[in-house]
N, C-alpha and C positions, 0 to 999 in steps of 0.2 A: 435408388437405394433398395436393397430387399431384405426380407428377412434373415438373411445371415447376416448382414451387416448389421444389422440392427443387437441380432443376438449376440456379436463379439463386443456390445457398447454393455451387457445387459452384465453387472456385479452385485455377487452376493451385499448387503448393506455390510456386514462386520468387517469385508473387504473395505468398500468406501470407509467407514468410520475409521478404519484403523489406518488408511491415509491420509485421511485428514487431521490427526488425531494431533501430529508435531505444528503442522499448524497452527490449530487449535491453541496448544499450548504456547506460543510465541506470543501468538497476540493476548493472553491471557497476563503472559509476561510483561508486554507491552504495556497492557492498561493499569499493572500494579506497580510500572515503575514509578520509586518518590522523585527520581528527577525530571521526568514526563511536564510535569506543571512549570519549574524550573526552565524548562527549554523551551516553551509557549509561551513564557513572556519575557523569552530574550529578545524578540522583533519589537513588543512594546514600551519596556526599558532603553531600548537602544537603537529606536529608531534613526539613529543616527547613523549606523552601521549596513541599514538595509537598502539593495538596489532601488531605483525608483526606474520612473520611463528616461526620465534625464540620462541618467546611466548610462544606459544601452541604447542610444538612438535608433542605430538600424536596424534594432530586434523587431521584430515582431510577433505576440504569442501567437502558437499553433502552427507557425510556418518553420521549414525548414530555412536555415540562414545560407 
């Protein structure tokens, strides 16, 4: 790596900020939805409805099937 590579990485911050800025807002969005808490304890209500290991015998996490 040399220093041009390095200086094509190198942005003004009002640049960075203002791409992250919709980001920012989404999840800002995210943490003020009132249905947010509602949908966290859909699994605990209705554990009846969620996969278990039974389920899906030959899965296995992290692997590809």
């Amino acid at each position: 790596m040399t220093a041009a590579d390095i200086a094509r990485l190198d942005v003004p911050l009002s640049d960075l900020l203002a791409a992250l800025r919709s980001g920012c807002l989404a999840e800002q969005a995210h943490q003020m939805d009132p249905f947010d808490a509602a949908f966290a304890r859909l699994a605990c209500e209705h554990g009846d409805r969620c996969s278990t290991p039974d389920t899906y015998p030959t899965w296995t996490p992290r692997r590809a099937s």
